[in-house]
NUNU-505628 format. One line per 3 residues: their letters; for each residue x, y, z of N, C-alpha, C. Coordinates in nm, 3 decimals. Example, Ala and Ser with C-alpha at 12.3 -4.5 7.8 and 13.67 -1.06 7.14 Angstrom:
NUNU-505628
as = 1.319 -0.569 0.780 1.230 -0.450 0.780 1.320 -0.330 0.780; 1.285 -0.225 0.708 1.367 -0.106 0.714 1.290 0.003 0.787
This chain:
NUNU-505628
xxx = 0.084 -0.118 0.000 0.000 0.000 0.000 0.089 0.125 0.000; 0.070 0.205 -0.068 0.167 0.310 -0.110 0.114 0.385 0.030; 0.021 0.423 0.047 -0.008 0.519 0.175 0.110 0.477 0.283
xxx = 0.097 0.381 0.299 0.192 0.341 0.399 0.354 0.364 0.409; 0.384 0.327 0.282 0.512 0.353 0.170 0.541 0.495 0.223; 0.491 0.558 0.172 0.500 0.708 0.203 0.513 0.774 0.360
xxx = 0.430 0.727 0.389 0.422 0.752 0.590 0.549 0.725 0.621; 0.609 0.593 0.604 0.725 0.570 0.593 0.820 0.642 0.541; 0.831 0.663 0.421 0.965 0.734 0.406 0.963 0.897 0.445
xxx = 0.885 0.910 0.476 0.891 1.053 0.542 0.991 1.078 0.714; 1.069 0.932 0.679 1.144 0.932 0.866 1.243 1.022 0.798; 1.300 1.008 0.662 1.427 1.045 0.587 1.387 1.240 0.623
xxx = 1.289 1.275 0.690 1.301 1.426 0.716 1.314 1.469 0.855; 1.345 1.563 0.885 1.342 1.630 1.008 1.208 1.573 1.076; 1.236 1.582 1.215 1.137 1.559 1.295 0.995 1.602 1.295
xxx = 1.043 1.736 1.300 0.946 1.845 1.266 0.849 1.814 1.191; 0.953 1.847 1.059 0.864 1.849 0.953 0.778 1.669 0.875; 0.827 1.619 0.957 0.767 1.458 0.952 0.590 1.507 1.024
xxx = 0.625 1.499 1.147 0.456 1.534 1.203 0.406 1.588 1.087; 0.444 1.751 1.109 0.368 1.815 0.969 0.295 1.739 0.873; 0.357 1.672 0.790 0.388 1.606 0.656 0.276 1.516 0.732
xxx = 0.344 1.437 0.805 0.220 1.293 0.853 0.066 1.330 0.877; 0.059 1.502 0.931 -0.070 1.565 0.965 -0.189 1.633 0.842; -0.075 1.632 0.758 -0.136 1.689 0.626 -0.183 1.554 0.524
xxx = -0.122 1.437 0.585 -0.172 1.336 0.481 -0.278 1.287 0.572; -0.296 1.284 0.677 -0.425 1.220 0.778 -0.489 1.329 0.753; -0.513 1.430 0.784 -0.636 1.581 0.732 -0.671 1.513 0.604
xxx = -0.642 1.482 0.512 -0.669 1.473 0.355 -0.673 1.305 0.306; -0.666 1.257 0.377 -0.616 1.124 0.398 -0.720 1.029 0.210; -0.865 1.062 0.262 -0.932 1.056 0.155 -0.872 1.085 0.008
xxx = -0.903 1.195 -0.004 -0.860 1.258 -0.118 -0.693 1.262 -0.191; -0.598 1.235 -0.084 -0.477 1.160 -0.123 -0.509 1.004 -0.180; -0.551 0.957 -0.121 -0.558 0.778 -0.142 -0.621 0.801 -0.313
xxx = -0.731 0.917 -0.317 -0.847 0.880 -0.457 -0.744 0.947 -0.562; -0.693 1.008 -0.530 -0.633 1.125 -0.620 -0.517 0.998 -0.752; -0.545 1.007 -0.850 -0.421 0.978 -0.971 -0.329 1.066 -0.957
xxx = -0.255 1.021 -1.058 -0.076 1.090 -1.060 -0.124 1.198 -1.167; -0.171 1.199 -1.248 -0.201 1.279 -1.356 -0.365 1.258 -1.391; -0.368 1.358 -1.536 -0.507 1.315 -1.643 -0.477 1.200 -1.719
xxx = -0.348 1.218 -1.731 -0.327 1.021 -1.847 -0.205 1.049 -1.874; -0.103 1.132 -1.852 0.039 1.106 -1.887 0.127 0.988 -1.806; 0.040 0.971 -1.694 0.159 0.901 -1.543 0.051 0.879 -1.464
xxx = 0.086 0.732 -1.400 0.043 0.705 -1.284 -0.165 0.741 -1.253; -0.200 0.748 -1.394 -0.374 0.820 -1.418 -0.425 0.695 -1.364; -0.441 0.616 -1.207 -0.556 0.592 -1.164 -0.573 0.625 -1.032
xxx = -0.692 0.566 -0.976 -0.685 0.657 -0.865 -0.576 0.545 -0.767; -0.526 0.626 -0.723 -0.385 0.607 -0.614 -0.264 0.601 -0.628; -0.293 0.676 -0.792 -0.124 0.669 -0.848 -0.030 0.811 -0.803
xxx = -0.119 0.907 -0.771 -0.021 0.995 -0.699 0.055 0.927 -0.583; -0.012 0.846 -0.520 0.061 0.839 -0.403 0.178 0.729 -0.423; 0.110 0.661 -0.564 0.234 0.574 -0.590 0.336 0.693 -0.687
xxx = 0.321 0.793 -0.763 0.420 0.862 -0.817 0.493 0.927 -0.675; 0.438 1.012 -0.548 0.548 1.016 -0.513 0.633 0.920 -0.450; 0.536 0.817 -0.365 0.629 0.709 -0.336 0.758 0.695 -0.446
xxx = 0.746 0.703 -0.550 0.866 0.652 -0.663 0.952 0.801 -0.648; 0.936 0.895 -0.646 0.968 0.979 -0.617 1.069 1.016 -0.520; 1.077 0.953 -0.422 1.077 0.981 -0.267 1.195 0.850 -0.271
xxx = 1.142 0.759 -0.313 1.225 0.643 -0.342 1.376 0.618 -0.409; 1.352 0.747 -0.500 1.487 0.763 -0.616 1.546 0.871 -0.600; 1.511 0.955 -0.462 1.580 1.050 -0.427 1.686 0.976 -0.323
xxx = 1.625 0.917 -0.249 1.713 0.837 -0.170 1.825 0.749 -0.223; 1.757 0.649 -0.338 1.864 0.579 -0.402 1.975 0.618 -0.495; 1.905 0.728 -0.537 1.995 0.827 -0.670 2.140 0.907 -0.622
xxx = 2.072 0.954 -0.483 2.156 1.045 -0.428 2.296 0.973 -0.357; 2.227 0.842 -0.354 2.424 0.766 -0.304 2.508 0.695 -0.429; 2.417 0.762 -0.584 2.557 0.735 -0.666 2.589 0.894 -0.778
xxx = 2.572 0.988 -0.688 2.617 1.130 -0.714 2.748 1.118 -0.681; 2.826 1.205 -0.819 2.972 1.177 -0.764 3.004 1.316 -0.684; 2.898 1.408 -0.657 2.880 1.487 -0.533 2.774 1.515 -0.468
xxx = 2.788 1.400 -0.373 2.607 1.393 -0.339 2.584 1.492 -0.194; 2.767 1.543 -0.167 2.672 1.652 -0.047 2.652 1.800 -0.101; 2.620 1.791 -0.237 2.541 1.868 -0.322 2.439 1.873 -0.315
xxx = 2.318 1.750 -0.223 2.170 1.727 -0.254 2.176 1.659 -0.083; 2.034 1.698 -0.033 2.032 1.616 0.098 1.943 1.543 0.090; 1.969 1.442 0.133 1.806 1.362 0.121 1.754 1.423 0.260
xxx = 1.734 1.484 0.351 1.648 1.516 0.432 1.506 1.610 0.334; 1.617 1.702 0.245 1.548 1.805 0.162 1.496 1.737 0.035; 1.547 1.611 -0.047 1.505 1.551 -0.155 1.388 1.504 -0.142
xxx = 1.373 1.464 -0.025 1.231 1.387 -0.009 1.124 1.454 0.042; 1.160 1.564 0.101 1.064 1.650 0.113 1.013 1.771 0.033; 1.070 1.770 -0.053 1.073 1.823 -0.190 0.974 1.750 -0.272
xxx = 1.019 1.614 -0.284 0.947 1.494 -0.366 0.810 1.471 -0.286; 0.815 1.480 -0.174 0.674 1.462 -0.083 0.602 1.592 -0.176; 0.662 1.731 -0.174 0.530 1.825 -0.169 0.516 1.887 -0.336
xxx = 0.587 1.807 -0.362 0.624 1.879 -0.536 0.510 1.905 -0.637; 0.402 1.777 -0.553 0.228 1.758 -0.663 0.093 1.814 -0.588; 0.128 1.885 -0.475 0.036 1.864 -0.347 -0.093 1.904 -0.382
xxx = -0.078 1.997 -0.471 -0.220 2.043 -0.581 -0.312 1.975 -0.651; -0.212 1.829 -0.683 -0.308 1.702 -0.770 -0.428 1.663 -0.752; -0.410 1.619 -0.580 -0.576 1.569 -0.516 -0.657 1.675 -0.531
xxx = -0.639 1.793 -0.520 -0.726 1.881 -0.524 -0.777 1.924 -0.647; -0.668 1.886 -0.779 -0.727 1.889 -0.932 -0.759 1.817 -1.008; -0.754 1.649 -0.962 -0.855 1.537 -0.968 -0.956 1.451 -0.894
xxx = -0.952 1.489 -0.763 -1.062 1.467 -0.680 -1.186 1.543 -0.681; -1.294 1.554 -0.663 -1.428 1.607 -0.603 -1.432 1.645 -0.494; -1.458 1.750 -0.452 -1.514 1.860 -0.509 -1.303 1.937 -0.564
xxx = -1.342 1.932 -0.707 -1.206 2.028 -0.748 -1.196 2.172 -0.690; -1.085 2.206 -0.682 -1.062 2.351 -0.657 -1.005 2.409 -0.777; -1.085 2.494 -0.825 -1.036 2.558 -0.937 -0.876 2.619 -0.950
xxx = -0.892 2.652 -0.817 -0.729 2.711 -0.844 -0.612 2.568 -0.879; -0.632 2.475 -0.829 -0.560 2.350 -0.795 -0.546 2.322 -0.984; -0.681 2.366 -1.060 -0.707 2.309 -1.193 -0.681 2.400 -1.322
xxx = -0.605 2.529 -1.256 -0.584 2.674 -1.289 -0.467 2.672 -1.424; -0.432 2.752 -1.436 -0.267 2.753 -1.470 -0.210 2.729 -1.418; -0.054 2.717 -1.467 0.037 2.682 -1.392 0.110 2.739 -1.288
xxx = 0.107 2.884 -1.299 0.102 2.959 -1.176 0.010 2.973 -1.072; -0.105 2.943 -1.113 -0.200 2.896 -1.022 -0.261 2.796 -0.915; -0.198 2.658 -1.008 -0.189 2.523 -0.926 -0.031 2.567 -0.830
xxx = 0.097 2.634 -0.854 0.203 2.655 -0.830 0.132 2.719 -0.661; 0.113 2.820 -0.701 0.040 2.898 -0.580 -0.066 2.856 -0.515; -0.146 2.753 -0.522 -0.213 2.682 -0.475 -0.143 2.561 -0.334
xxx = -0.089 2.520 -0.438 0.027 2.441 -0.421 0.140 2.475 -0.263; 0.137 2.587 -0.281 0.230 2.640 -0.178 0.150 2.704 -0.044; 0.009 2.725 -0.088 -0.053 2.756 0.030 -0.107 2.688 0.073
xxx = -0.123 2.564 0.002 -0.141 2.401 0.076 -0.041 2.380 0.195; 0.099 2.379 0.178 0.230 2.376 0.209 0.242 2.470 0.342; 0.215 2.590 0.311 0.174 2.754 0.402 0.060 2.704 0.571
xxx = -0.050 2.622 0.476 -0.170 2.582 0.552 -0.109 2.450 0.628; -0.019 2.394 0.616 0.000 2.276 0.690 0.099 2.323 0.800; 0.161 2.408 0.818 0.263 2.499 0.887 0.380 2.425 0.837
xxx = 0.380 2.415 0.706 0.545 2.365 0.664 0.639 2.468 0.618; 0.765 2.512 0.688 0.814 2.583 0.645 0.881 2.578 0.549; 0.942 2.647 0.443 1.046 2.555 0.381 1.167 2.664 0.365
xxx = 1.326 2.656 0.319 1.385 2.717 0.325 1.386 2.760 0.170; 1.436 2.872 0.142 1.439 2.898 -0.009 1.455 2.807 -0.110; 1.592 2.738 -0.054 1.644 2.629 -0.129 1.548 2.554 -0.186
xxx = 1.473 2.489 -0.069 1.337 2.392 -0.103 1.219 2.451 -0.186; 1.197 2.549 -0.195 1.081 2.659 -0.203 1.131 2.625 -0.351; 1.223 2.702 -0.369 1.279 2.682 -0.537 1.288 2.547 -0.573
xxx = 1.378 2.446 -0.524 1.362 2.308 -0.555 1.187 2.296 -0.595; 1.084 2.288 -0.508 0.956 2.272 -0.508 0.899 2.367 -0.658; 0.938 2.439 -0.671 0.915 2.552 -0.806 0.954 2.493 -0.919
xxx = 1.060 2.436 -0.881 1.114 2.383 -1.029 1.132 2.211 -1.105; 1.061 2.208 -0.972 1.094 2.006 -1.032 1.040 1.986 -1.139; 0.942 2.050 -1.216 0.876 2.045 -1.380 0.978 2.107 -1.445
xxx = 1.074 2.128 -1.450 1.213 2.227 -1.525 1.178 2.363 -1.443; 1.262 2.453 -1.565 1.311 2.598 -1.540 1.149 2.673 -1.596; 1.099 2.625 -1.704 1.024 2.684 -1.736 1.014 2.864 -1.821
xxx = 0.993 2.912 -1.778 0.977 3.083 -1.793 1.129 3.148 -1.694; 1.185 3.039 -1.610 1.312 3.105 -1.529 1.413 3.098 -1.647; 1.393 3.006 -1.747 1.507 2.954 -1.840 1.580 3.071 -1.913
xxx = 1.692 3.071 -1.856 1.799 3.197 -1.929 1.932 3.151 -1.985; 1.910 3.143 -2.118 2.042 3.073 -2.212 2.162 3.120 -2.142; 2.228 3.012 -2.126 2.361 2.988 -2.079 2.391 3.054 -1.893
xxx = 2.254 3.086 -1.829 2.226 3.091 -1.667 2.191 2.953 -1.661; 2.167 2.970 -1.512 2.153 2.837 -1.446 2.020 2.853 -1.325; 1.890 2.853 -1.373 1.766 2.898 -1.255 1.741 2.780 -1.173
xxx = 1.807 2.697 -1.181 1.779 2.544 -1.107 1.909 2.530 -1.030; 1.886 2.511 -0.898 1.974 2.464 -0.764 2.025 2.335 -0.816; 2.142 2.273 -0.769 2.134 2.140 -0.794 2.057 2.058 -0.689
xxx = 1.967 2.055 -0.572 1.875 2.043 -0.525 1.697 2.026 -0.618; 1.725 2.124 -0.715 1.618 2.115 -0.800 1.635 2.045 -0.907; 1.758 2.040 -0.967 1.726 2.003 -1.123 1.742 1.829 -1.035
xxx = 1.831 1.814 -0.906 1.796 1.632 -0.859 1.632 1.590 -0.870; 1.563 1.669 -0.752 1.463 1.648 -0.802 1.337 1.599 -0.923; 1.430 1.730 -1.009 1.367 1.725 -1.150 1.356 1.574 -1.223
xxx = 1.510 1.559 -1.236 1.553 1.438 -1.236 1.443 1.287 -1.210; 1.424 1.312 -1.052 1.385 1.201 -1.039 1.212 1.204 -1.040; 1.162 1.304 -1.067 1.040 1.316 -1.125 1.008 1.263 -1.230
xxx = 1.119 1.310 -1.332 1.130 1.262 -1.481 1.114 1.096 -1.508; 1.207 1.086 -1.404 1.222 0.919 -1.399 1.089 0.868 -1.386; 1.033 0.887 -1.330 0.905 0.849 -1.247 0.815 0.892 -1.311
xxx = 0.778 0.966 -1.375 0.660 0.989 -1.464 0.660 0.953 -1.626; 0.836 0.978 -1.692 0.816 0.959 -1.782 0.898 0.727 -1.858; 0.955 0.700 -1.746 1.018 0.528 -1.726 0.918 0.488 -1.629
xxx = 0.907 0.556 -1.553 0.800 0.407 -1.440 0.631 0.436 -1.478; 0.581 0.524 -1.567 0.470 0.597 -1.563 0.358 0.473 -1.505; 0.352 0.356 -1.552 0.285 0.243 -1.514 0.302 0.161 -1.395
xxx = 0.466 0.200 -1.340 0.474 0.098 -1.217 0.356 0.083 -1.110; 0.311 0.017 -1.030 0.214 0.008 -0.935 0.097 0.050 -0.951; 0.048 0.019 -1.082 -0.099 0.013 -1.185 -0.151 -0.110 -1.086
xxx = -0.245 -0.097 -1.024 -0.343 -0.234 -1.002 -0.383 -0.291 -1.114; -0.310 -0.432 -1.064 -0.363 -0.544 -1.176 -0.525 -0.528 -1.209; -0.565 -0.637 -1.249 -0.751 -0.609 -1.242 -0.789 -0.716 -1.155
xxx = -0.700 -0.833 -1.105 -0.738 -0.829 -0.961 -0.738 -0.791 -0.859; -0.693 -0.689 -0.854 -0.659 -0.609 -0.730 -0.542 -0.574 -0.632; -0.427 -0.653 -0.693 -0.312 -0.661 -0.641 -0.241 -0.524 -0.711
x = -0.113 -0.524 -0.681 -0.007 -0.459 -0.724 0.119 -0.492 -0.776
């Protein structure tokens, strides 16, 4: 059960911000479990968000011990990054939707963060930006600058992995297994 998966790897964060994190998935607990990873690019049934970040969360941890500078990236911050990177999803494929959640992309972005705001999670810039940018640079993109932390473009990274190589992993069979 990915719910569980997740509860779990959330030890890889600060104390703190574990409660937090653990308090914001029991408040919502529903609507996390129903919520898909996407509309149909990744992980589109219901409980594949929680299996995209599980995979997420998963390959930050494993990725980051074959960086040939991995105290470039922390996993305290990778995974909590990877925890809050979609937090808008349940709210833009579940019932009742929130329009903002289903908005633009600055909109689900800012949605997104006052989800984050509303759970009392703080985050440090670093993360804030990591969290901004795990879909790329976007509109930050400045030929031959660099708008991505290496904190973010890891992330990015292992988003990529996970939505665009595992997009199917932990699809329920049609008996019901995994």
């Amino acid at each position: 059960m990915s719910w569980a998966r997740v509860y779990d790897m959330l030890k890889h964060v600060s104390l703190e911000r574990q409660d937090l994190c653990r308090d914001l998935m029991a408040k919502h607990r529903d609507r996390l479990k129903a919520a898909p990873g996407s509309g149909g690019a990744h992980h589109a049934w219901p409980g594949g968000y929680l299996e995209h970040v599980l995979q997420c969360m998963r390959l930050a941890v494993d990725l980051r011990l074959v960086l040939p500078r991995p105290a470039a990236v922390s996993v305290q911050d990778a995974v909590l990054v990877m925890f809050l990177h979609d937090l808008e999803k349940p709210w833009r494929y579940v019932a009742p939707v929130d329009p903002r959640a289903a908005g633009s992309k600055n909109e689900r972005g800012s949605f997104r963060d006052e989800l984050i705001r509303g759970a009392g999670i703080v985050l440090t810039d670093g993360q804030a930006e990591a969290v901004r940018h795990v879909e790329g640079e976007g509109d930050d993109y400045v030929p031959g600058g660099r708008a991505m932390s290496p904190l973010a473009a890891f992330c990015h990274a292992c988003d990529v992995i996970s939505a665009r190589i595992l997009f199917d992993e932990g699809r329920p069979t049609p008996s019901g297994g995994t």
